[in-house]
C-alpha positions as CSV (number, residue, x, y, z in Angstrom):
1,X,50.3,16.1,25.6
2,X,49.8,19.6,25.6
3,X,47.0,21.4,27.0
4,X,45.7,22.5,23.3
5,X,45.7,19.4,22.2
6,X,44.0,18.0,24.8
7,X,41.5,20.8,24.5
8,X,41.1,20.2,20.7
9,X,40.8,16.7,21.2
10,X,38.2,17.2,24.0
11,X,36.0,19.8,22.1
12,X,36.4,17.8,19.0
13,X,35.8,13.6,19.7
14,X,32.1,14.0,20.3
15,X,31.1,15.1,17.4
16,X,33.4,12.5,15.4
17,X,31.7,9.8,18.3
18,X,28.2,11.4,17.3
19,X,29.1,11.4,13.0
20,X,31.1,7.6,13.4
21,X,27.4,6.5,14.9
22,X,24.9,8.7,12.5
23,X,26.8,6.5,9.3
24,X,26.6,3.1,11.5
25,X,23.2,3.9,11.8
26,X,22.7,4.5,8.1
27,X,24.5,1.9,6.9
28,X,23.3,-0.9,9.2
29,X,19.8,0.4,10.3
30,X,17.9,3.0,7.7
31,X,16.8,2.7,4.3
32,X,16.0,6.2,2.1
33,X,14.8,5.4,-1.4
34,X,13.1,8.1,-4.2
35,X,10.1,6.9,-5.9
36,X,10.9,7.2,-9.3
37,X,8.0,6.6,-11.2
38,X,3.8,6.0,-10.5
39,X,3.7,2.3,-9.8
40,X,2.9,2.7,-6.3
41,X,0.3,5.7,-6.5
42,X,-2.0,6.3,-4.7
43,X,0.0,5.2,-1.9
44,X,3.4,6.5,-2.8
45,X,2.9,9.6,-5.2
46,X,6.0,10.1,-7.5
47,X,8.9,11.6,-6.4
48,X,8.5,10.8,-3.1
49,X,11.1,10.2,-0.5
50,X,10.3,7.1,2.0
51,X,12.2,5.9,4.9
52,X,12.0,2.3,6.1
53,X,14.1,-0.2,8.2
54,X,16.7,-2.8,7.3
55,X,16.2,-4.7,10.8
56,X,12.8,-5.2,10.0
57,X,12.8,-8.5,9.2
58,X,16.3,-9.6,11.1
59,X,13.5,-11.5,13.3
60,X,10.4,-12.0,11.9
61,X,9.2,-12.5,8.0
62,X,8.0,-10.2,5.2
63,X,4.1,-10.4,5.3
64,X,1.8,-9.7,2.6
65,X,0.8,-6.3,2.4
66,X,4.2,-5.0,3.5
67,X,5.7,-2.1,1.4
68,X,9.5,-3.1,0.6
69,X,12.8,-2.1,-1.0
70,X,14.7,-4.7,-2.4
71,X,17.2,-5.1,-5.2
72,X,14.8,-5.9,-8.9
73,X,15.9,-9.0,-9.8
74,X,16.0,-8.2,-13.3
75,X,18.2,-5.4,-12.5
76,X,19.9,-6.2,-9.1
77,X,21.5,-2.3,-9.0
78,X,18.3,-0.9,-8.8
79,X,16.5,-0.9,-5.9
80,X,12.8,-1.1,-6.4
81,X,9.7,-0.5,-3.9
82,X,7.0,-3.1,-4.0
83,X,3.9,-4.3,-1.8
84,X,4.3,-8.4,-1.0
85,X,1.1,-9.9,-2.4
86,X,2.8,-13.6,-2.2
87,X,4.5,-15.2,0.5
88,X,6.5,-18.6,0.3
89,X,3.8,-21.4,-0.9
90,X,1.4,-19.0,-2.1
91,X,-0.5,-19.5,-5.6
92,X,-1.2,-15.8,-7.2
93,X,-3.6,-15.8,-9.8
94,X,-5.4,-12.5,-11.4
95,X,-8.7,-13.2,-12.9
96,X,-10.0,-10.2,-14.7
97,X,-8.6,-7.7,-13.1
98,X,-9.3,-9.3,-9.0
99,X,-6.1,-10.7,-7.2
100,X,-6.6,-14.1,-5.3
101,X,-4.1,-16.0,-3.3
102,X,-4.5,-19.7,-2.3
103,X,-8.1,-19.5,-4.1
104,X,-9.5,-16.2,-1.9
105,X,-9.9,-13.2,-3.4
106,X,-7.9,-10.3,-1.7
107,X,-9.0,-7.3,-0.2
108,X,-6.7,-4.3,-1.9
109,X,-8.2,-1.0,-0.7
110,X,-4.9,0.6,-1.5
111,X,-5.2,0.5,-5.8
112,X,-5.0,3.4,-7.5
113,X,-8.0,1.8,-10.4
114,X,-9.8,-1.2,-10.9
115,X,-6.6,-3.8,-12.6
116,X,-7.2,-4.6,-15.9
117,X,-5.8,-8.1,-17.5
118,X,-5.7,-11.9,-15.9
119,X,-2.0,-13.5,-14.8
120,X,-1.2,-16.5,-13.3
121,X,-1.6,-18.7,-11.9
122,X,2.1,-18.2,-10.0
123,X,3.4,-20.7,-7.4
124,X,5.6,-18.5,-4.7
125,X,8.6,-21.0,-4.1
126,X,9.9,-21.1,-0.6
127,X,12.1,-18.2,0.5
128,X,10.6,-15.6,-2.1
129,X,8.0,-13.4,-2.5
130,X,5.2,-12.3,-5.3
131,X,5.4,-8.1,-5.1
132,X,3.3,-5.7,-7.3
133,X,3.0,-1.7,-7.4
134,X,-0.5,-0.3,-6.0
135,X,-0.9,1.4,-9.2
136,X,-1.3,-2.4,-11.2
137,X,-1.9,-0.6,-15.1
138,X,0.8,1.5,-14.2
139,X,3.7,-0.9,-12.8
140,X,6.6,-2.5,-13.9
141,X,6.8,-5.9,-11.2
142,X,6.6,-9.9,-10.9
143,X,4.1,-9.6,-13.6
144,X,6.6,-8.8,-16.2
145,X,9.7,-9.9,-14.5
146,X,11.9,-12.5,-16.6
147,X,12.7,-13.3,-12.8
148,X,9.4,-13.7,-11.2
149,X,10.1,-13.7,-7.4
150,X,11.8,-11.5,-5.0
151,X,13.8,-13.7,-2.4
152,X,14.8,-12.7,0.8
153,X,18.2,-12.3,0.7
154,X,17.5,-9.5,-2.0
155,X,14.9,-7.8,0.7
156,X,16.6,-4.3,1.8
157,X,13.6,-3.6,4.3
158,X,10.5,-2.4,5.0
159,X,9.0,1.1,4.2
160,X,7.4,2.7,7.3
161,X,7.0,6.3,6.2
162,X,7.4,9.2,3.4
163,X,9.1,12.2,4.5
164,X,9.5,14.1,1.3
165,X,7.5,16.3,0.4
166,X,5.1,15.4,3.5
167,X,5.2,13.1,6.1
168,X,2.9,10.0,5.8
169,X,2.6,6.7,8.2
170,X,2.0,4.1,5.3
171,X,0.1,1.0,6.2
């Protein structure tokens, strides 16, 4: 080999190391999703940019009151961000406007308004999971879905943070 080559080849492999591991990382690690409309505001504002993790849940399970992006499963091209309300063996029932699982009535700071309307009750089979937006009025989710429940398998990750247009932790 000649010298230039080996110079070239020297000044250029660590940047194609360093791009070869950015798009692993991507691919395998990050998720970047744009909220397209208001069905998570407050929380989420529209237009938003979050960032979350696909290895969230490679060892432990989705738990209710996680924010996630997962594949709608009316639409299984568009990815759709959600808070988990329901977990496997879960009965979801909205009584005038107040959420309750199992029987309780759940504490949801994070709504946008009062809800309005009564659904339910719905029985969270194993392996799935009853998601809605934190702006309820305002939300296209399981409510309305011909396909009620979010299984696992269709979970892209977990939303950990917007970066776009500011950054925000979101619990």
């Amino acid at each position: 080999m000649s010298g230039n080559v080996r110079r070239w080849i020297r000044e250029i492999l660590p940047y194609a190391v360093l791009l070869g591991a950015v798009l692993l990382f991507r691919v395998f690690i990050l998720i970047n999703a744009t909220i397209p409309t208001e069905s998570m505001e407050n929380t989420i504002m529209t237009g938003t940019r979050v960032m979350g993790l696909k290895c969230s849940y490679w060892f432990s399970e989705p738990e209710r009151g996680d924010i996630i992006v997962f594949k709608a499963p009316d639409d299984p091209d568009t990815p759709y961000v959600k808070r988990i309300i329901g977990l496997p063996g879960d009965t979801v029932e909205i009584i005038d406007g107040q959420t309750y699982v199992n029987g309780e009535a759940l504490e949801e700071d994070y709504l946008a308004e009062p809800m309005d309307g009564s659904f339910g009750p719905y029985e969270v089979p194993e392996g799935a999971y009853f998601v809605m937006g934190d702006n309820r009025n305002h939300s296209l989710d399981a409510r309305y879905w011909r396909n009620t429940y979010v299984y696992k398998d269709a979970i892209w990750g977990k939303v950990y943070f917007s970066y776009w247009p500011r950054l925000k932790w979101l619990k």
